[in-house]
C-alpha positions in Angstrom: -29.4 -19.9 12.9 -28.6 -16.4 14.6 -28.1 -15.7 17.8 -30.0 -13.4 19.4 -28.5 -10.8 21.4 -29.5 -12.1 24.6 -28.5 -15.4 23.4 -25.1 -13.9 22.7 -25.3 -12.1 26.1 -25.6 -15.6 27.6 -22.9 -17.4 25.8 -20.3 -14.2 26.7 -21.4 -14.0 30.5 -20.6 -18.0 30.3 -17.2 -17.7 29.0 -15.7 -14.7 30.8 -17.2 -15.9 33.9 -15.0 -19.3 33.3 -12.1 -17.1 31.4 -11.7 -15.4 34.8 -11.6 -18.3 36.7 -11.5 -18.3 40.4 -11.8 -14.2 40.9 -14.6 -14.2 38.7 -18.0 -13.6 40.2 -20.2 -16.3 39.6 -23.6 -16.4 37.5 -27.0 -15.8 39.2 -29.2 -18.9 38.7 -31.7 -17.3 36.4 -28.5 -16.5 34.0 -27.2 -19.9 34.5 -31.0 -21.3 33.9 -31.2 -19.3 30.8 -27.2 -20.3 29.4 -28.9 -24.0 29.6 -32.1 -23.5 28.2 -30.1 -22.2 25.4 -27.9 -24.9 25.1 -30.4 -27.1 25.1 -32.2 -25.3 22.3 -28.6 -24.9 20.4 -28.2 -28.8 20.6 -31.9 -29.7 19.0 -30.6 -26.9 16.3 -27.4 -29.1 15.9 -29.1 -32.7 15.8 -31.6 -31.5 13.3 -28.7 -30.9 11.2 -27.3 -34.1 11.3 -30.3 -35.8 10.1 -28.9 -34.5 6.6 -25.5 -36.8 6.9 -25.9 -41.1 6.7 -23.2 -43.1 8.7 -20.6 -42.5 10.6 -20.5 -38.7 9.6 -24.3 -38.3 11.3 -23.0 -40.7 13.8 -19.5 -38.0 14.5 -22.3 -34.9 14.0 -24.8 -36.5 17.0 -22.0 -36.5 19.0 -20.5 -33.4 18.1 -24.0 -32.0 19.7 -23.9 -34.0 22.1 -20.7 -32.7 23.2 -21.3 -29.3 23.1 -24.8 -29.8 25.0 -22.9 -31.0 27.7 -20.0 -28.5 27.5 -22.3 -25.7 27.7 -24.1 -27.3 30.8 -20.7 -27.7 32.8 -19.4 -24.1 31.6 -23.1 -23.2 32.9 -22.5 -24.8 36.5 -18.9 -23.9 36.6 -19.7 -19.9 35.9 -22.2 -19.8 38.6 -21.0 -21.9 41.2 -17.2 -21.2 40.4 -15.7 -24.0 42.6 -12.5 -26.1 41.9 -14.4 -28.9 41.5 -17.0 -27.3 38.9 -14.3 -26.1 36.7 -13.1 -29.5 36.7 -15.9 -30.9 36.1 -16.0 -28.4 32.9 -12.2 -30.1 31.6 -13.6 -33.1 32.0 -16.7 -32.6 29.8 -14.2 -31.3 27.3 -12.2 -34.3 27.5 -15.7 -36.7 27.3 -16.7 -34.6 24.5 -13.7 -34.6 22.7 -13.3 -38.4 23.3 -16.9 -39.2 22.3 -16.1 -37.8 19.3 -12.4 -39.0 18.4 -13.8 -42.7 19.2 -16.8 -41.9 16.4 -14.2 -40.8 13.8 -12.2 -44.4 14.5 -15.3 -46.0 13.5 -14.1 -44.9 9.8 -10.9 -47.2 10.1 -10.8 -51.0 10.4 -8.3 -53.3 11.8 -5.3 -52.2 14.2 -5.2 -48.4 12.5 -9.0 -48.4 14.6 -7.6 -50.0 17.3 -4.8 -47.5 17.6 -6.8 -44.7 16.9 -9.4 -45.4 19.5 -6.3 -46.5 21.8 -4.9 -42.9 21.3 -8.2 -41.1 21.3 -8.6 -43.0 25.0 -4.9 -41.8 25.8 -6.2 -38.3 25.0 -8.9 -38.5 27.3 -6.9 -39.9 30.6 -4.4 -37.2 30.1 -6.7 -34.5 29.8 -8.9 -35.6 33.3 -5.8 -36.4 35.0 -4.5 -32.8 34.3 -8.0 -31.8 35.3 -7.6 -33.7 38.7 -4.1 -32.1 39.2 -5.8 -28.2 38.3 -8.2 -29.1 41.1 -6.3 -30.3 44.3 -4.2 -27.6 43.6 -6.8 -25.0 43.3 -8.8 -26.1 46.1 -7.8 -24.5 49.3 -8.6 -27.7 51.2 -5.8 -29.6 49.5 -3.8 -27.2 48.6 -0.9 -28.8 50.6 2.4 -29.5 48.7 2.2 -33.3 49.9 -1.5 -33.8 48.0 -0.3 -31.8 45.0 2.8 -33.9 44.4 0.6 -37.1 45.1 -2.2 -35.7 42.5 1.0 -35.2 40.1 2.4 -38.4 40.7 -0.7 -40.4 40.0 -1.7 -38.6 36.7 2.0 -38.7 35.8 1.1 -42.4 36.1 -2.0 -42.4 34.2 -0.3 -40.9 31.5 2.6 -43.1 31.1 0.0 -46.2 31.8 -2.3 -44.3 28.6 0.4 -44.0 26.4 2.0 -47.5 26.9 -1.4 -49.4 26.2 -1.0 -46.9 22.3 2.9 -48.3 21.7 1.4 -51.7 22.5 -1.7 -51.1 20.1 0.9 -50.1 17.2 3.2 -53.1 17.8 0.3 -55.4 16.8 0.1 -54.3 13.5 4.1 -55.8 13.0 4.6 -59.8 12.9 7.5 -61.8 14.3 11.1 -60.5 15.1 9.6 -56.9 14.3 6.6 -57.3 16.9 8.9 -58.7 19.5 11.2 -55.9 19.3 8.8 -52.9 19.1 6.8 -54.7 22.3 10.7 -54.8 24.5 10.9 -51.0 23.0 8.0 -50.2 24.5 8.5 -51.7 27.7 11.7 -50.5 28.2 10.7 -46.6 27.1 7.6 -47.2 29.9 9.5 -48.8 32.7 7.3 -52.3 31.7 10.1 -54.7 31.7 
């Protein structure tokens, strides 16, 4: 499908307008209106094309859509309200996108390779909102204190650490015996568990 050039208009007032970040000057509702309605119209475009695909590729495709629809609605929001919090809210349809759709690919595995993958594809997803999180207290002029940085740090530091344990776990399952026990004290030890 081509774009039109209004269309095109839309989707490059959308991403300078997030590009710029917090200088930029935010969207006027009727452009913001009109970067959704086209998103919206993108996204029935993109789901009528998975109708094509059977299984878990038009399963991965829907969400695919899916993911964009709602990327394209945050970027929308973010570029014409242009708060912290709306450009986090943007990362973290990214992440929910990107998730969606790494958990829809795991659906092609079986056993503790899908358990690891959708471990990982989780892991993923909590670093990239925590890292969000961080972007925003220390954007937002409210918070920006050094103490509620560090804390926001500290906790997605945590989140992190807590993500990638629960993958080095997930992996261990797929050993037996002596080999299982010793991958499951490795992994404690490497994430302070023990």
């Amino acid at each position: 499908m081509k774009m039109s050039r209004l269309s095109m208009a839309l989707v490059a007032a959308v991403g300078f307008g997030l590009a710029a970040g917090a200088g930029a000057q935010p969207l006027n509702k009727d452009t913001r209106d009109m970067a959704i309605k086209h998103a919206e119209t993108q996204y029935k475009v993109d789901k009528a094309a998975c109708a094509a695909l059977s299984g878990n590729a038009k399963d991965v495709c829907v969400e695919e859509a899916k993911g964009k629809l709602n990327v394209a609605k945050a970027d929308a929001a973010a570029a014409y309200q242009n708060t912290p919090k709306t450009r986090e809210a943007t990362r973290v349809a990214r992440a929910n996108a990107a998730f969606e759709v790494a958990k829809e690919k795991c659906d092609d595995l079986a056993g503790n390779a899908k358990d690891v993958c959708v471990k990982e594809a989780k892991a993923a997803h909590v670093k990239a909102t925590a890292d969000a999180k961080v972007d925003r207290v220390a954007a937002d002029t409210r918070n920006a204190s050094a103490d509620k940085t560090a804390d926001a740090r500290r906790e997605a530091d945590a989140d992190k650490r807590e993500a990638d344990y629960k993958v080095a776990i997930e992996k261990c399952d797929s050993l037996a015996g002596t080999a299982k026990d010793a991958c499951v004290h490795s992994a404690k030890l490497r994430y302070g568990k023990s």
